[in-house]
C-alpha positions, 0 to 999 in steps of 0.5 A: 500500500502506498501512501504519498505524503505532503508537506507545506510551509515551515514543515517542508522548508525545515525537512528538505522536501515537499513530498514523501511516498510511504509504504504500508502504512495502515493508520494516521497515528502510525504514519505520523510516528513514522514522519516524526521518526525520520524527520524529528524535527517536525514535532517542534512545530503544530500542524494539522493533518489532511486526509484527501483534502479534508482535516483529519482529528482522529485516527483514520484507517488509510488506502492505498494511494490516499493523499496526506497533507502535513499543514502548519498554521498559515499566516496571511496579510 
């Protein structure tokens, strides 16, 4: 199962990248250990996760090519 991960912001600007593929991930909780994981750095900033383009606040079951967007706040002017 692959899941393509994104990241905006503050969040991609401190890892490097914009996106991540990740394999065999079965749940938000899981795939969030696994980005803190390789990236911990990202656990010092808030962020809200989507999934398909809709905010996420509990432990969703994920599917095969599900879209997850790591979003930190956003500031406008």
């Amino acid at each position: 199962m692959k899941i393509n991960v994104m990241f905006f912001g503050i969040i991609a600007d401190k890892i490097g990248s914009e996106t991540k593929e990740y394999n065999n991930i079965k749940n938000i909780d899981t795939l969030i250990f696994q980005i803190e994981s390789d990236f911990p750095q990202v656990k010092k900033y808030n962020y809200q996760v989507s999934v398909n383009r809709e905010i996420c606040n509990e432990n969703v079951l994920l599917k095969d090519n599900d879209e997850i967007a790591l979003l930190p706040p956003f500031a406008g002017g």
